[in-house]
C-alpha positions as CSV (number, residue, x, y, z in Angstrom):
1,X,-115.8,73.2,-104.8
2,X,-117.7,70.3,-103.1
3,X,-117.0,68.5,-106.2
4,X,-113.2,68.1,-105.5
5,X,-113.2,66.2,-102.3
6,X,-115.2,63.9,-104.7
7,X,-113.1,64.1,-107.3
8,X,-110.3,63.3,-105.2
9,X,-112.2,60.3,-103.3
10,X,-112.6,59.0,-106.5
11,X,-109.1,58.9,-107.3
12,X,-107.6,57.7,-103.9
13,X,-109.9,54.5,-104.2
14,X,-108.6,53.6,-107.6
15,X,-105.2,54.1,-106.5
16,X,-106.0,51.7,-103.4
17,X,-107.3,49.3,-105.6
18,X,-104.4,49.6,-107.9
19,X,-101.5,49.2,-105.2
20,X,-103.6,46.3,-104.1
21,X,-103.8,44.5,-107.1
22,X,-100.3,44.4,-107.9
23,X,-99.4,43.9,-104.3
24,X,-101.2,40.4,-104.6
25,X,-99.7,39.4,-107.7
26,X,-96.4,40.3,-106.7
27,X,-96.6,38.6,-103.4
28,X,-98.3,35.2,-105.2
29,X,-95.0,35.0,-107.9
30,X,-92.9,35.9,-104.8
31,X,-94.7,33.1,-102.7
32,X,-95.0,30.3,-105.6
33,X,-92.9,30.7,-108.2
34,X,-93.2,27.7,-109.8
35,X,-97.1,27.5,-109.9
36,X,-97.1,31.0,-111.5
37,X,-94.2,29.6,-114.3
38,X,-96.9,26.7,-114.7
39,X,-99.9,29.5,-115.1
40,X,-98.4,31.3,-117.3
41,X,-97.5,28.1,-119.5
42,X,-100.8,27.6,-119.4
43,X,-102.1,31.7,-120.7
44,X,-99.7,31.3,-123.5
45,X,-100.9,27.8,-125.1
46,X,-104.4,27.9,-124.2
47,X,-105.7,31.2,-122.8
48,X,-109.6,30.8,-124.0
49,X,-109.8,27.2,-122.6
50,X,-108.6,29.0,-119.1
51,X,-111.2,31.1,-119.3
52,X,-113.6,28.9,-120.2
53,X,-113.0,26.7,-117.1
54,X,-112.9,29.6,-115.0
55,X,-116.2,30.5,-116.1
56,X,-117.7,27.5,-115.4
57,X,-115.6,26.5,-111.8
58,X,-115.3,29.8,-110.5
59,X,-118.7,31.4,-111.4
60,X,-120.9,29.6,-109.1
61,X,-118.3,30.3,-106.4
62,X,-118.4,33.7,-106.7
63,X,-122.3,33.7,-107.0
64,X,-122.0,31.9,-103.8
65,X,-119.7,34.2,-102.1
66,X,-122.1,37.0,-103.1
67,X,-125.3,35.6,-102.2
68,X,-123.9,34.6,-98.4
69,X,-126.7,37.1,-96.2
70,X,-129.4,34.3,-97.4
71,X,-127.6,31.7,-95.3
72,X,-127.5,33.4,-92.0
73,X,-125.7,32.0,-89.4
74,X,-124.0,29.5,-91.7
75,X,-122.4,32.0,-93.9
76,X,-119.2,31.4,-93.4
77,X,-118.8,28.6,-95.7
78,X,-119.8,30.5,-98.6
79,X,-117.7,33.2,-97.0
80,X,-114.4,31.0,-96.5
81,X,-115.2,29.0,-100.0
82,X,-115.3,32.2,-101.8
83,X,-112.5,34.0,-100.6
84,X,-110.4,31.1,-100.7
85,X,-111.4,31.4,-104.5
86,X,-110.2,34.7,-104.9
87,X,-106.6,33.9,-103.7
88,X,-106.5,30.9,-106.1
89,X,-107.6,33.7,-108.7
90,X,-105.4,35.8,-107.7
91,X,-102.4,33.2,-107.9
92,X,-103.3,32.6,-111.4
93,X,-104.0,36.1,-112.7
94,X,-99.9,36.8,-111.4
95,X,-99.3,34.3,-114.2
96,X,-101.4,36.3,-116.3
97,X,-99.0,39.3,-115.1
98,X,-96.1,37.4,-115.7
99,X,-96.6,36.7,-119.2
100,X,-97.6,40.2,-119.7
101,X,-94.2,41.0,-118.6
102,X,-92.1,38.7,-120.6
103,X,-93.8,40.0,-123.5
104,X,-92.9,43.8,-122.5
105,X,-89.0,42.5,-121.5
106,X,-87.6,39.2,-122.1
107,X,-84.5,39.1,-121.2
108,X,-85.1,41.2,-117.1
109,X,-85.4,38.9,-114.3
110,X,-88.9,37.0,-113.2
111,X,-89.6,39.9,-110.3
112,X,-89.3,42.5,-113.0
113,X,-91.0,40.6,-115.3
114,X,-93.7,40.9,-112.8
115,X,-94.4,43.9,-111.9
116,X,-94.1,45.1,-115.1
117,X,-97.0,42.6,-116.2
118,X,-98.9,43.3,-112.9
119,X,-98.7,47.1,-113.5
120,X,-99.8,46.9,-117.0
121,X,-102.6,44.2,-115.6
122,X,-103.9,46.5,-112.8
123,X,-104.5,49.5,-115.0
124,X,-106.5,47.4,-117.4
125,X,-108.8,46.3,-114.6
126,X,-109.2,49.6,-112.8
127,X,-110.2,51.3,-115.9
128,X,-113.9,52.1,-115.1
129,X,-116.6,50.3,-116.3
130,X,-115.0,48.3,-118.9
131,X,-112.2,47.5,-116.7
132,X,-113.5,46.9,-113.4
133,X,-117.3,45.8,-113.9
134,X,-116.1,43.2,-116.9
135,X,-112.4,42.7,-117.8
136,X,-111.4,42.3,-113.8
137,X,-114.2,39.5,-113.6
138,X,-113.1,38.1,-116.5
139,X,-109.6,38.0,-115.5
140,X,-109.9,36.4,-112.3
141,X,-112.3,33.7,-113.7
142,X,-109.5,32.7,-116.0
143,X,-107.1,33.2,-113.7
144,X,-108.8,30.6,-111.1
145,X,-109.6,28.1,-114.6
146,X,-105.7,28.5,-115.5
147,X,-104.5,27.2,-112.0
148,X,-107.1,24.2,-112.6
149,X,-105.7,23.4,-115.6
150,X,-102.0,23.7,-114.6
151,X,-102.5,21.7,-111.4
152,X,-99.8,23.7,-109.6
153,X,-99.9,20.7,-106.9
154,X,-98.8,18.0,-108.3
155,X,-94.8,17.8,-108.9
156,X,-93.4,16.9,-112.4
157,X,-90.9,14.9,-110.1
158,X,-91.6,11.8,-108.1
159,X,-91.4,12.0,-104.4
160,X,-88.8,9.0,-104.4
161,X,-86.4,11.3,-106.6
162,X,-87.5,14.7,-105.0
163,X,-86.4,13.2,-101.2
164,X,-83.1,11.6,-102.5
């Protein structure tokens, strides 16, 4: 019987980790709506160049963040710089969710939309081994490249005609 309690262990963590997932996407379309529509624009014209540039930008970052012991007391750049990182990924990969969503109901509300995506999304990535040691990576990196390339930040109106 000692297996059980492992068993089970097993189990509660990749529950955690999926209520946690989805609770982050959920909260980043609930928090920025807009840059999520824009991320999602972005997975469904060019998903490979998203994950491309997330490769490239948000590799090193990561590296960083997990290589932050070797700088000692100033660790917590590499600390701040990478987690800050992971919320940017995490605000894309909701507009990964999203369009996972719209493809699974089209015609439900953008909540529903969602967390249909995001529940479809966590399982993927806490699938083990495939799921969490490659496709989660994966996911994030283009996640962070698809908020480069939408540029959530800058408005598609002017400031002149957004103030009047």
């Amino acid at each position: 019987m000692p297996y059980t309690g492992i068993v089970l262990a097993f189990l509660a963590v990749h529950l955690a980790l999926f209520l946690i997932l989805m609770g982050h996407w959920l909260v980043s379309a609930g928090f920025f709506p807009r840059a999520v529509e824009k991320v999602a624009a972005i997975y469904e014209d060019r998903p490979i160049r998203a994950t491309l540039v997330g490769l490239i930008t948000y590799g090193p970052i990561f590296a960083l963040l997990l290589s932050a012991g070797k700088f000692g007391k100033a660790a917590i750049f590499p600390i701040i710089t990478g987690y800050l990182g992971l919320v940017i990924a995490f605000v894309g990969t909701s507009g990964l969710a999203l369009l996972i969503g719209r493809n699974l109901s089209k015609d439900a509300p953008m909540w529903n939309q969602s967390l249909r995506g995001s529940v479809m999304l966590a399982l993927v990535f806490i699938t083990p081994f495939l799921g969490s040691f490659f496709l989660m990576h994966i996911g994030l990196a283009s996640g962070f490249g698809a908020v480069l390339m939408a540029k959530p930040w800058k408005s598609a109106t002017p400031v002149a005609e957004a103030l009047a």
